[in-house]
N, CA, C and O atoms as a Tripos MOL2 file, in Angstrom:
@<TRIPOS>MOLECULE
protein
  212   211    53     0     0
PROTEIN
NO_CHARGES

@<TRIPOS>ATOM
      1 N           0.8300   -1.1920    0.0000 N.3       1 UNK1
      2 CA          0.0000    0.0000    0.0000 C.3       1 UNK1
      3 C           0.8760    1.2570    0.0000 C.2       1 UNK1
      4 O           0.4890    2.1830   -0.7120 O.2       1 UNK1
      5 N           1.6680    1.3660    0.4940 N.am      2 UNK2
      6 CA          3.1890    2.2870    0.5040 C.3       2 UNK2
      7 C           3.3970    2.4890   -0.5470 C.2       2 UNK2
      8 O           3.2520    3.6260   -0.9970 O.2       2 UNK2
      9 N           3.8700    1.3130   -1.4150 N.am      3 UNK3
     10 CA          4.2980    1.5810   -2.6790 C.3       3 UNK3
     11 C           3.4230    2.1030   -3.7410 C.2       3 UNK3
     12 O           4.0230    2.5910   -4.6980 O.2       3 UNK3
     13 N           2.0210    2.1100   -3.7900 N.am      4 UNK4
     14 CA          1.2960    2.6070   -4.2800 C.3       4 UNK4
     15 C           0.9480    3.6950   -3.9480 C.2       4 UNK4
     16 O           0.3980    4.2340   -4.9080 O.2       4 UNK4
     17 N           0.9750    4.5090   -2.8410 N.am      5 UNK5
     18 CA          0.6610    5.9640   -2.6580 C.3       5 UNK5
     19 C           2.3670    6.3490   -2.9110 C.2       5 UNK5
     20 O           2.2280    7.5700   -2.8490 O.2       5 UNK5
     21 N           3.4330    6.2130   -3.0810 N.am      6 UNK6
     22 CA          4.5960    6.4170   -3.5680 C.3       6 UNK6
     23 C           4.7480    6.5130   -4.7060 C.2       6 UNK6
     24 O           5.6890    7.1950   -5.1130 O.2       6 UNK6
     25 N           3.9280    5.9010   -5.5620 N.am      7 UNK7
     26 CA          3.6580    5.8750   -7.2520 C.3       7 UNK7
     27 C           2.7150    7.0530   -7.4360 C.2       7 UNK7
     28 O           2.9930    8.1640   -7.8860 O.2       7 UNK7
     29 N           1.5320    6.5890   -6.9950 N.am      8 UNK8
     30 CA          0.5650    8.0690   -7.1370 C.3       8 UNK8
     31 C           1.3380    9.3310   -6.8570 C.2       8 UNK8
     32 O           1.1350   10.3360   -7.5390 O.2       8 UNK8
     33 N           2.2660    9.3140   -5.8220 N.am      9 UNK9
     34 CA          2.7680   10.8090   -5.5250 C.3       9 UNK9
     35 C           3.4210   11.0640   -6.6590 C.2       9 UNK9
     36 O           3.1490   11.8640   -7.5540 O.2       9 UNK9
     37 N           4.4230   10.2180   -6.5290 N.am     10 UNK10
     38 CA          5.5810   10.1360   -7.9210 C.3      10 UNK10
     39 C           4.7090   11.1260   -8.9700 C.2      10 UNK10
     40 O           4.8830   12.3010   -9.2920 O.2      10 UNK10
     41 N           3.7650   10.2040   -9.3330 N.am     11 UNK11
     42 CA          3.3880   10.4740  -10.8620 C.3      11 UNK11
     43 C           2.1410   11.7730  -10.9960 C.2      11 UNK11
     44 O           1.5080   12.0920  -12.0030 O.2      11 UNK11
     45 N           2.0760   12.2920   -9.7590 N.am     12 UNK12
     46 CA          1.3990   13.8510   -9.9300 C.3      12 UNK12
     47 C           2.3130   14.5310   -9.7750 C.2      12 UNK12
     48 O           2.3930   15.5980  -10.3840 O.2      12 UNK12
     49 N           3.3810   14.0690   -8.8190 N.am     13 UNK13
     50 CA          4.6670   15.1690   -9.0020 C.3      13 UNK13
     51 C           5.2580   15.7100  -10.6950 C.2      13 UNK13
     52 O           5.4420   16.7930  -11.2500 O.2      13 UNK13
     53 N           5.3750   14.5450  -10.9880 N.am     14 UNK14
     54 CA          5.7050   14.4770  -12.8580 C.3      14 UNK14
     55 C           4.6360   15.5010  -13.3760 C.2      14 UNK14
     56 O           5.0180   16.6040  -13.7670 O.2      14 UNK14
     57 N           3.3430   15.1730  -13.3890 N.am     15 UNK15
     58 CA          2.8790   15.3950  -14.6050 C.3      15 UNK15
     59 C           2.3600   17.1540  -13.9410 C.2      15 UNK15
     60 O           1.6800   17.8480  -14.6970 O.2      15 UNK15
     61 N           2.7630   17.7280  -12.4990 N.am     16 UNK16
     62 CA          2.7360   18.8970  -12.7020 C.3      16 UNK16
     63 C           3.6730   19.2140  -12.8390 C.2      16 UNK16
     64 O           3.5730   20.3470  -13.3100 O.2      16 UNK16
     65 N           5.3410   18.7880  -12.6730 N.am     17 UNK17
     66 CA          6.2630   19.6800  -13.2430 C.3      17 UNK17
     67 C           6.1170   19.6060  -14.6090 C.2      17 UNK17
     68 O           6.5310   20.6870  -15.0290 O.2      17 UNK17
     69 N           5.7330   18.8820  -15.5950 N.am     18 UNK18
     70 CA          5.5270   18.8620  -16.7910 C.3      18 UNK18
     71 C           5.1030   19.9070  -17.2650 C.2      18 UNK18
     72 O           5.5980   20.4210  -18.2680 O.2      18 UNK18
     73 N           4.0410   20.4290  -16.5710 N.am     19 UNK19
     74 CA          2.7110   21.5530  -17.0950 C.3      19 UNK19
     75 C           3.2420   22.7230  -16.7880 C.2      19 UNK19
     76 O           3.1970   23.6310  -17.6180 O.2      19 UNK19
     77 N           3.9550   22.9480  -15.3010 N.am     20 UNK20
     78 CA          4.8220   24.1240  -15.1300 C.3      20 UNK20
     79 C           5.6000   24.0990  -16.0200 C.2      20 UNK20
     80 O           5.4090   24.9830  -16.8560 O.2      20 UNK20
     81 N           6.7910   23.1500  -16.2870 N.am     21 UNK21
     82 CA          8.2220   23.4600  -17.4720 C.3      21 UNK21
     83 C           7.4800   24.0270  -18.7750 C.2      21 UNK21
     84 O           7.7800   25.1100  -19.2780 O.2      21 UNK21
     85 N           6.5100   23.2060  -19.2520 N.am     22 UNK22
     86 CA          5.5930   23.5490  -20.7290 C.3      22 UNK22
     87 C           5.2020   25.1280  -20.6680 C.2      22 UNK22
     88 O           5.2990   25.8180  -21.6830 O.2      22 UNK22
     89 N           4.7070   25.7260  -19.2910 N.am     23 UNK23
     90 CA          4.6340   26.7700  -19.1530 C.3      23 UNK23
     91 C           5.6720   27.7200  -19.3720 C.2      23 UNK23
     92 O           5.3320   28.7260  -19.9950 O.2      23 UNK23
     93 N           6.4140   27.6670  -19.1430 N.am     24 UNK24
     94 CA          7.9040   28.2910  -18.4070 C.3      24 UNK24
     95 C           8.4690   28.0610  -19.7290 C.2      24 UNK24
     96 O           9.2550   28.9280  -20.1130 O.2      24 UNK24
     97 N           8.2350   27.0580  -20.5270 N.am     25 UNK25
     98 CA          9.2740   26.8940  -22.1140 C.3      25 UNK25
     99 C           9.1230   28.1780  -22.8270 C.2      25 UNK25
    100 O           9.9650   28.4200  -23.6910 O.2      25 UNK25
    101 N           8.1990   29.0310  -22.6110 N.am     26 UNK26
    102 CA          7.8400   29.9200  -24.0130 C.3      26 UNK26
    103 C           7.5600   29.5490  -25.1520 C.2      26 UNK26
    104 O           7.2100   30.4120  -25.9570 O.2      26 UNK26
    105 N           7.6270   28.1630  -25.5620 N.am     27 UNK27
    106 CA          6.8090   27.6180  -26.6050 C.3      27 UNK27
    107 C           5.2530   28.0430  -26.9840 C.2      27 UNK27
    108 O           4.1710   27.8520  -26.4310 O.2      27 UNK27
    109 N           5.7420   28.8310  -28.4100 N.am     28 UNK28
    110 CA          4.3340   28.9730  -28.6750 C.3      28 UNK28
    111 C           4.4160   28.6920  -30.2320 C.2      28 UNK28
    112 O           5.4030   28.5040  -30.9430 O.2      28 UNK28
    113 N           2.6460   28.7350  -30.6290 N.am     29 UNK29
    114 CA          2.3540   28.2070  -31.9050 C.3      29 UNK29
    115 C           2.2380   29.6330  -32.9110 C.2      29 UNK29
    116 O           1.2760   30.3980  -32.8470 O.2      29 UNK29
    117 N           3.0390   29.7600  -33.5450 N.am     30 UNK30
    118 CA          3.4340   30.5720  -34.5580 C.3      30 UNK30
    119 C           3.2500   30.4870  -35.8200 C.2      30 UNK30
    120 O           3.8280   29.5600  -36.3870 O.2      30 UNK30
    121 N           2.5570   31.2450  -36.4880 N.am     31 UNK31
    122 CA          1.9930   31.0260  -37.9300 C.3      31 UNK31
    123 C           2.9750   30.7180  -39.0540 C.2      31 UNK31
    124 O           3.9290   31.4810  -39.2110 O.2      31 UNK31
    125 N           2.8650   29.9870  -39.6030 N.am     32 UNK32
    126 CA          4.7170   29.8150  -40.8620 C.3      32 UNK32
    127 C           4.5560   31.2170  -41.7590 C.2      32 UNK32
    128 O           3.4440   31.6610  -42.0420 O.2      32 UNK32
    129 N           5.3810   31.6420  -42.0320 N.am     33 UNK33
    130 CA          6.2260   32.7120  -42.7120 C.3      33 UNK33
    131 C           6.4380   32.0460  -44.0770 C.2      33 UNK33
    132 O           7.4020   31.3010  -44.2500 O.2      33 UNK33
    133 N           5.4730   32.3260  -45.1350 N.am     34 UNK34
    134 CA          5.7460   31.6820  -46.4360 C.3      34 UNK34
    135 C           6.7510   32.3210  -47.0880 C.2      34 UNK34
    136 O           7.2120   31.7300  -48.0640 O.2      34 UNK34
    137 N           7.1860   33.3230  -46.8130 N.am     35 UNK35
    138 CA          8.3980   34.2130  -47.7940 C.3      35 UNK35
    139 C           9.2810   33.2160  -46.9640 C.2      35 UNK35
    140 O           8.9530   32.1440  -47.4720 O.2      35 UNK35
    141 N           9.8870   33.0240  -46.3280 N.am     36 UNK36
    142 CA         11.1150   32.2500  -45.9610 C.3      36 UNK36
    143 C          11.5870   31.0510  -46.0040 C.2      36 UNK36
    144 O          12.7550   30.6860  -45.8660 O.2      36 UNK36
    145 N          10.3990   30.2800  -46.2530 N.am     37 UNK37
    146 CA         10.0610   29.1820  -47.2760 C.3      37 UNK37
    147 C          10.9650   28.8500  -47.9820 C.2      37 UNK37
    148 O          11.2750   30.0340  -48.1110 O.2      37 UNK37
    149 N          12.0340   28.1160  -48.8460 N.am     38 UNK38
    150 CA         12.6080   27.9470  -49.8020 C.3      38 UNK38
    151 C          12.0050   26.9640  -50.4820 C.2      38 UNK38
    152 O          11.6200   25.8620  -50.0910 O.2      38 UNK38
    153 N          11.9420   27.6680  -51.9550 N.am     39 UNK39
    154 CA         11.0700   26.8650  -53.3290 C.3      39 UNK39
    155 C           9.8260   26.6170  -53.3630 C.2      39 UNK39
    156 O           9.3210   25.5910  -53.8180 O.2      39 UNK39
    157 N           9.0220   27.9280  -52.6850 N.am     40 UNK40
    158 CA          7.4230   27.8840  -53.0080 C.3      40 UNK40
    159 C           7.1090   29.2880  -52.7980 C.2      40 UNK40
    160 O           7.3870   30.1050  -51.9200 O.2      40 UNK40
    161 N           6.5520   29.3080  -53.6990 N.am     41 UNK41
    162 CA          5.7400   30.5810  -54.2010 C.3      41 UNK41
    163 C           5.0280   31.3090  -53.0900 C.2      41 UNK41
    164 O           4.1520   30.5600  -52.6570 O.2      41 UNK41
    165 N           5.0420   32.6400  -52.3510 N.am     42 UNK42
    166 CA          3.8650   33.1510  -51.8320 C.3      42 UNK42
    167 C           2.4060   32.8410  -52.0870 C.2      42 UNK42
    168 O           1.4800   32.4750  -51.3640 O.2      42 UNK42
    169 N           2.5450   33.1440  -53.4830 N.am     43 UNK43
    170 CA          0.9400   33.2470  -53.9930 C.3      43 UNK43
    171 C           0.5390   32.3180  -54.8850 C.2      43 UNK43
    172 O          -0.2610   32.5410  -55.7930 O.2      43 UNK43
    173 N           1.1590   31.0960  -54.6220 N.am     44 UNK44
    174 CA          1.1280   30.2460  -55.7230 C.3      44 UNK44
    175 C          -0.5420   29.1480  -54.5690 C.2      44 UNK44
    176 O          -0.5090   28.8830  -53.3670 O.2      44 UNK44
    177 N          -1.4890   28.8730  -55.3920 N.am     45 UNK45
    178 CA         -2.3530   28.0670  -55.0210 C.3      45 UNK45
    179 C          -2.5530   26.5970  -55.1520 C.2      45 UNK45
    180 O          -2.1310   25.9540  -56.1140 O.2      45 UNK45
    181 N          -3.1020   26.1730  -54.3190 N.am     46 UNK46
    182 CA         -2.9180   24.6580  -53.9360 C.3      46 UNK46
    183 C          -3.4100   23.9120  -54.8630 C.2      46 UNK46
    184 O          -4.5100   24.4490  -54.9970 O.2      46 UNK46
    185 N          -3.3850   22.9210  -55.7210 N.am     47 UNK47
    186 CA         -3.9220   22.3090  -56.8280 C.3      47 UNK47
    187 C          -4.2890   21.1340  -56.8290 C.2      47 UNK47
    188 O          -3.5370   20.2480  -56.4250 O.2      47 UNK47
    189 N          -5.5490   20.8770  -57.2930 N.am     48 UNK48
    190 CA         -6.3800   19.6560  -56.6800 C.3      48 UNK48
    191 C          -6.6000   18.2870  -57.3620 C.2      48 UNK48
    192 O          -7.5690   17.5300  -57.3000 O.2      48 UNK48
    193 N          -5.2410   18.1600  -58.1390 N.am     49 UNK49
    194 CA         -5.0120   16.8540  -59.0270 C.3      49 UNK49
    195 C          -3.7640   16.1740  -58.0450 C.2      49 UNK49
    196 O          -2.9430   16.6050  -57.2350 O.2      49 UNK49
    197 N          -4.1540   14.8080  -58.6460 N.am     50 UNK50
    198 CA         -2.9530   13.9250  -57.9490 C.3      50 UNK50
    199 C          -1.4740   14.2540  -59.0310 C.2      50 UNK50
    200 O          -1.1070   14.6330  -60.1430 O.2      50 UNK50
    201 N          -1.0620   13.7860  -57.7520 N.am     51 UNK51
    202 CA          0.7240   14.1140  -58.5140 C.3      51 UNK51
    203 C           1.2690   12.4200  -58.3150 C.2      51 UNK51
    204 O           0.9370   11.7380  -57.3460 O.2      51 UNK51
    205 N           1.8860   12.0800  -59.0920 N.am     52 UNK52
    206 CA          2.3280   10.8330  -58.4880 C.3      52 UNK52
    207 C           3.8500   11.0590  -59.1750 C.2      52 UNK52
    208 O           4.0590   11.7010  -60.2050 O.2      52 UNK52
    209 N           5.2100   10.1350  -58.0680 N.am     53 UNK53
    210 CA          6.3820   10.2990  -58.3960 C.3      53 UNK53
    211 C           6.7390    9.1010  -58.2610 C.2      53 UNK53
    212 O           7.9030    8.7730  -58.4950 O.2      53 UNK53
@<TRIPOS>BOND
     1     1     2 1
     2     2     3 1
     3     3     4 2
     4     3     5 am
     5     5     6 1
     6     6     7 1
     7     7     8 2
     8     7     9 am
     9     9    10 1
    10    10    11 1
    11    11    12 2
    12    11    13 am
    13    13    14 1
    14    14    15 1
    15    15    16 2
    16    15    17 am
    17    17    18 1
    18    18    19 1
    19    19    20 2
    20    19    21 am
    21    21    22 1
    22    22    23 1
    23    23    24 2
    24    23    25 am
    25    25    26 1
    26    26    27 1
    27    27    28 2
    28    27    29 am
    29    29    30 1
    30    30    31 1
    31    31    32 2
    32    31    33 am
    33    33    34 1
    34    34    35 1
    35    35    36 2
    36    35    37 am
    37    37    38 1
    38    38    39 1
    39    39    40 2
    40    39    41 am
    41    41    42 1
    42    42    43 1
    43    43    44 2
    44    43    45 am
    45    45    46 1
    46    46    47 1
    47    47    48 2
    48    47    49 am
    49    49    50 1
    50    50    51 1
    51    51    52 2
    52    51    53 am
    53    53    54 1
    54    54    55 1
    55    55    56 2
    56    55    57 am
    57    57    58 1
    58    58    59 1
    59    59    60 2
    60    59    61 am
    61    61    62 1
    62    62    63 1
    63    63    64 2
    64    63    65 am
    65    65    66 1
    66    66    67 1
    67    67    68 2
    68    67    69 am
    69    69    70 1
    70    70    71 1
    71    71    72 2
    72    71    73 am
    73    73    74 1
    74    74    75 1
    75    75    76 2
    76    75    77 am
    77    77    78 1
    78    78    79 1
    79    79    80 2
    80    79    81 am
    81    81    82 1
    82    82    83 1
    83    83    84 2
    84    83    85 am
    85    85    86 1
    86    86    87 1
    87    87    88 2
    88    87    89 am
    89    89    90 1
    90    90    91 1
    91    91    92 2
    92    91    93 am
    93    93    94 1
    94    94    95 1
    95    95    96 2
    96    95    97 am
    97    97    98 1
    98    98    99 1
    99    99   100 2
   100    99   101 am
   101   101   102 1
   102   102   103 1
   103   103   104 2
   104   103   105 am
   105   105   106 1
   106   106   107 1
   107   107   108 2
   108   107   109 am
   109   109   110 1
   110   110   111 1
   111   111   112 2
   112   111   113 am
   113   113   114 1
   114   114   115 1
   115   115   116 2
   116   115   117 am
   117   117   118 1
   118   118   119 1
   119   119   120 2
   120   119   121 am
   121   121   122 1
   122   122   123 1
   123   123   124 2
   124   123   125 am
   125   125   126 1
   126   126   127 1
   127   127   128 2
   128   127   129 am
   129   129   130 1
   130   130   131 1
   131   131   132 2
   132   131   133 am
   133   133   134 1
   134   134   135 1
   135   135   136 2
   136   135   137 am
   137   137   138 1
   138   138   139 1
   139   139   140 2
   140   139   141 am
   141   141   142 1
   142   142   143 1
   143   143   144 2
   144   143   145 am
   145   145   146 1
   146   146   147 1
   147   147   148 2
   148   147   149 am
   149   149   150 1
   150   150   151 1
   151   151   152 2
   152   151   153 am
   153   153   154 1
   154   154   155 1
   155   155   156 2
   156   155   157 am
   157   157   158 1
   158   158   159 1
   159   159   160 2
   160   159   161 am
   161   161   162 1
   162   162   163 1
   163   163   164 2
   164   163   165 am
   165   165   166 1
   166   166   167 1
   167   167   168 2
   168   167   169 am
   169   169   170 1
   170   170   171 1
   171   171   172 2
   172   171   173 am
   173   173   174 1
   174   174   175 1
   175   175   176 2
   176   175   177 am
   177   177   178 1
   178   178   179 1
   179   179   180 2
   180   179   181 am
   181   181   182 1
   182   182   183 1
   183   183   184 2
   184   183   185 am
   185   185   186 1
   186   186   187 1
   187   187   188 2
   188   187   189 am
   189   189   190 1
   190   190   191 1
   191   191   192 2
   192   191   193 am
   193   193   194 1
   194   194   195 1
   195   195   196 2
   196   195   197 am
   197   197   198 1
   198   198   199 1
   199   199   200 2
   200   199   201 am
   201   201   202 1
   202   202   203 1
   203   203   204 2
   204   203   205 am
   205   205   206 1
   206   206   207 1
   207   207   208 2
   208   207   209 am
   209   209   210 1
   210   210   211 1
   211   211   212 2
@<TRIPOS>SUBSTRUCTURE
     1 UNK1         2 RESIDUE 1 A UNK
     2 UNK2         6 RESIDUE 1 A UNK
     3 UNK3        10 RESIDUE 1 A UNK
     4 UNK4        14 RESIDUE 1 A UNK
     5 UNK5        18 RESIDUE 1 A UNK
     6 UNK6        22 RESIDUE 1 A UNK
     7 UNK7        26 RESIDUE 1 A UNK
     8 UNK8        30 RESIDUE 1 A UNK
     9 UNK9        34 RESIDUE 1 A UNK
    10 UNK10       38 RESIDUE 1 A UNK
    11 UNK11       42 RESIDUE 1 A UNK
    12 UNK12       46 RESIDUE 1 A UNK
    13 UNK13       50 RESIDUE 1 A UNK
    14 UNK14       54 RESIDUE 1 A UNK
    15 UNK15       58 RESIDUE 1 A UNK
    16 UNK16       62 RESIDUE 1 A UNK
    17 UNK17       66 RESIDUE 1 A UNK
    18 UNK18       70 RESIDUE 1 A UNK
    19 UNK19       74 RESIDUE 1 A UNK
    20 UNK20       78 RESIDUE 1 A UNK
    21 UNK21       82 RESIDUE 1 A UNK
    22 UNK22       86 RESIDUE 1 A UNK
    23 UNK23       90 RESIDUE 1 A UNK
    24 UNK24       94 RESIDUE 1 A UNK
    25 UNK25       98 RESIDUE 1 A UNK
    26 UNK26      102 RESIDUE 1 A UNK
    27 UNK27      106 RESIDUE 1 A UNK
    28 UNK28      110 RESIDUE 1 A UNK
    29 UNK29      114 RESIDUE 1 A UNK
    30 UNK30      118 RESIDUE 1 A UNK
    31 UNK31      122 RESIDUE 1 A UNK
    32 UNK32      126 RESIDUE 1 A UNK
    33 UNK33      130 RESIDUE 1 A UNK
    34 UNK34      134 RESIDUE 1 A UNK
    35 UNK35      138 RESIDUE 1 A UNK
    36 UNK36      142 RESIDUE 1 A UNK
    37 UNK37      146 RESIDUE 1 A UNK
    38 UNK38      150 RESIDUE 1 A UNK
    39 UNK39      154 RESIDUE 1 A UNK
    40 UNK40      158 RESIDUE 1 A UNK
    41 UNK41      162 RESIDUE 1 A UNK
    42 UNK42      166 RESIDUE 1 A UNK
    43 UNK43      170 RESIDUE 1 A UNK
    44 UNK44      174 RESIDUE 1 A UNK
    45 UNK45      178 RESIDUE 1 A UNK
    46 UNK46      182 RESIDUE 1 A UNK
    47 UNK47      186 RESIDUE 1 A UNK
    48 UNK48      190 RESIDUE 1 A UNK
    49 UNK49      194 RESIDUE 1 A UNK
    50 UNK50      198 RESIDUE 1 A UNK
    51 UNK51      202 RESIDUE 1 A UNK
    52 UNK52      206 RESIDUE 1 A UNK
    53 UNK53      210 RESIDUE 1 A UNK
């Protein structure tokens, strides 16, 4: 029974330092920058035939 409230602790300890570090990363979701792109067009549109190679 020890070892099981030792696991439970364990593993809320984890999964809130997880959520704090994720916090604390500054990771964020950033839109892509098509000019910086190499070898595709800004304004070039998506085309709705198969390509096969």
């Amino acid at each position: 029974m020890v070892l099981l409230i030792a696991l439970i602790a364990l593993s809320a300890w984890a999964a809130i330092a997880t959520v704090v570090e994720l916090r604390r990363d500054g990771y964020r979701r950033t839109p892509t920058d098509w000019s910086r792109v190499t070898g595709r067009d800004v304004h070039q549109d998506a085309q709705s035939t198969h390509v096969y190679r």
